[in-house]
N, C-alpha and C positions, 0 to 999 in steps of 0.2 A: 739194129735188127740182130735178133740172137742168131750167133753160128751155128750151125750144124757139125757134125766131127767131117764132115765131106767140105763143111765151109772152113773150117778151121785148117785141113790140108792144103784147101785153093790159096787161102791168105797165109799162110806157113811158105810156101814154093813163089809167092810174090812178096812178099818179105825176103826172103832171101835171095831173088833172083835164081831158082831152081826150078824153070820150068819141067813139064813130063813132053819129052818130045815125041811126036806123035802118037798121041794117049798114051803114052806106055814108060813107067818109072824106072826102065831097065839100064837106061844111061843118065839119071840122075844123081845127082849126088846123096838125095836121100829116101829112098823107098816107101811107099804109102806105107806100107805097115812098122816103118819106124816111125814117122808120123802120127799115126795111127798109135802105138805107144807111149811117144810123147803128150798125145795129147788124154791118154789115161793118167799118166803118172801128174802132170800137170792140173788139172781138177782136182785131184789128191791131195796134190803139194797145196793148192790153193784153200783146199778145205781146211787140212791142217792149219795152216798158217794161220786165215782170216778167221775162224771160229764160228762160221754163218750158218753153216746146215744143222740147226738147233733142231732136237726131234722128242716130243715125248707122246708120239703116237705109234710109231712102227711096232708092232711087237717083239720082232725079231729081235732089237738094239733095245726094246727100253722096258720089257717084262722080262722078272728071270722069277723062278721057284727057288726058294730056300727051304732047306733041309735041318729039320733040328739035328743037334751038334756035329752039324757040319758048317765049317766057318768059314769057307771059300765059295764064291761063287762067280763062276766062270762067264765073263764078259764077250758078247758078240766081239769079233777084231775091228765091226767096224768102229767101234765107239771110241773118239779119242779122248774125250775126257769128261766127266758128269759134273750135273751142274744142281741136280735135286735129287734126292734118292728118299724115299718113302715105303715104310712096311705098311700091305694094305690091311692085314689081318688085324694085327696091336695098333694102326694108324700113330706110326710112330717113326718122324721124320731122324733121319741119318746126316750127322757131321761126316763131311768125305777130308777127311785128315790125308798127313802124307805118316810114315813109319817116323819119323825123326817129330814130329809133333806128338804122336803119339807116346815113346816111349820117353819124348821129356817132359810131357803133362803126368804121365803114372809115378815118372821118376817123382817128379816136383811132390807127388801125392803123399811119397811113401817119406821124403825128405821132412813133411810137417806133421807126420804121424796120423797122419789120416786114416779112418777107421772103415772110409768110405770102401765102395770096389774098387774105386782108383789104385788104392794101394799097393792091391794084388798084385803079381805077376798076367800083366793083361792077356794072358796068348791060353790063358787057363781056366779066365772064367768063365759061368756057363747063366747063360741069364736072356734078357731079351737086348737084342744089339742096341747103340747107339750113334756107335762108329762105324764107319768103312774108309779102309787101309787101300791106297789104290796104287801104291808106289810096291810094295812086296813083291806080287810075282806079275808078271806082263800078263794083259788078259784078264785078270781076277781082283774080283775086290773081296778082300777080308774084313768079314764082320766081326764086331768086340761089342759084348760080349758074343760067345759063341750063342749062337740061339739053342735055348731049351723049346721051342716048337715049330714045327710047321709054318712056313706063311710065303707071302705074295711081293715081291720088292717091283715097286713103279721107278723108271726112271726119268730123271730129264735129260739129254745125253749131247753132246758137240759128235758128231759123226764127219765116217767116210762118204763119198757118194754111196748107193746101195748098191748100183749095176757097175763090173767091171767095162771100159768101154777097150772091145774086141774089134772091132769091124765098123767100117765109114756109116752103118748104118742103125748102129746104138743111139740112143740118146742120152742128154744131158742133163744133168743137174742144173748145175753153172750156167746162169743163161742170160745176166744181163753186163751191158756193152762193157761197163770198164773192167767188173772182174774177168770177162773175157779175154780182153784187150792184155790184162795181166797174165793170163795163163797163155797167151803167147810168147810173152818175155819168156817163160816159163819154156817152155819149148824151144826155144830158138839157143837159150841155155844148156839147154841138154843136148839140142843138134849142133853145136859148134863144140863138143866138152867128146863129139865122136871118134875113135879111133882111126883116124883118116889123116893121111896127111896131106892132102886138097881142102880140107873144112876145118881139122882141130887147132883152135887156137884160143888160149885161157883168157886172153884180155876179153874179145869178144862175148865169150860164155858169162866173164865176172860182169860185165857192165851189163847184161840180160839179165841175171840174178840183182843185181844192184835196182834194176828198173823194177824188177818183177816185186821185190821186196817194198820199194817204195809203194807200187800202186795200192797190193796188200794192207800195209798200214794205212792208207786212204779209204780203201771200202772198209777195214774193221774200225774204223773210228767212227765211218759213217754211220754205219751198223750198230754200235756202241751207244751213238747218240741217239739214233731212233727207237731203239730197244730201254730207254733209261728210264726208268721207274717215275711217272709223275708225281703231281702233290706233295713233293717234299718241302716242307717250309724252314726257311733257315732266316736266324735274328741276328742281331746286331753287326748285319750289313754283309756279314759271312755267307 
């Protein structure tokens, strides 16, 4: 059964053996609202890491306007990494290169004398994009060419959760049992890693991290596998 961020503090404080004595977290060792923070930043960590919260509906995270020659366009924070990027105007799909692919494909271009645009100095031409640069500035992908018009960019995107979770009464993304289970590792990591010296202690925190990391790569392989492209036929036994 999925936690709640109310359930995630019950099983956090039984987990560690930190009861709230007489309702109240005033002699605990670790206060609902650290908790309450750990288990934000822990859905987070888990987004990150596992790659699950795939979105190409949100608007906020996965439509942006582009501007003719303007070559940057500024990325919601929560998107951590694109997985499809499409002009809807010119219906004209985007390679998401990193800057080091980039400048050694142009290099390579200019190296055989190519006549192509590759050859150009790529930061200068003006034409309809191809590429998006997602490694240059945090937040921004830069398109190559720079667009000579107007248009519409659709994305596929790996995100943040959308809601920051503030208060026992937010809800969840993250909702089923083992990545759960993982985002308590995740937790229990960052409340032993506390400035205390009744609770901080690194062994404790690294083997919560060591756990939390293994489950991770257990739900994204899961995940991996069930998201994996059918119909592919392969011969001679490969």
């Amino acid at each position: 059964m999925a936690l709640t961020v109310e359930g995630f503090i019950e099983q956090f404080r039984l987990d560690t053996d930190d009861p709230e004595l007489g309702g109240s977290d005033e002699d605990s060792l670790w206060s609902n609202d650290e908790i309450i923070r750990y288990v934000n930043l822990a859905q987070r960590a888990f987004a990150k890491e596992s790659e699950v919260l795939l979105d190409r509906t949100t608007v906020v995270v996965t439509q942006y306007i582009v501007n003719a020659l303007n070559s940057d366009v500024a990325l919601n924070p929560l998107v951590i990494k694109i997985r499809r990027a499409k002009l809807l105007t010119t219906k004209r799909l985007i390679a998401i290169k990193t800057l080091e692919q980039v400048d050694s494909e142009f290099s390579s271009a200019c190296d055989y004398g190519s006549t192509q645009t590759g050859s150009a100095d790529w930061e200068d031409i003006v034409g309809t994009p191809e590429i998006g640069i997602t490694n240059l500035e945090a937040n921004v992908l830069r398109l190559v060419p720079i667009p000579a018009l107007d248009d519409n960019l659709s994305l596929v995107v790996v995100r943040y959760p959308l809601v920051e979770i503030l208060s026992d009464t937010d809800t969840l993304e993250i909702i089923d049992d083992k990545s759960q289970l993982a985002m308590l590792d995740y937790m229990k990591y960052l409340g032993y890693q506390k400035h205390d010296a009744d609770i901080h202690s690194n062994n404790i925190a690294d083997n919560f991290l060591a756990n939390f990391k293994m489950k991770v790569n257990e739900v994204k392989h899961e995940f991996v596998r069930k998201h994996k492209p059918t119909g592919t036929v392969r011969y001679g036994g490969l």
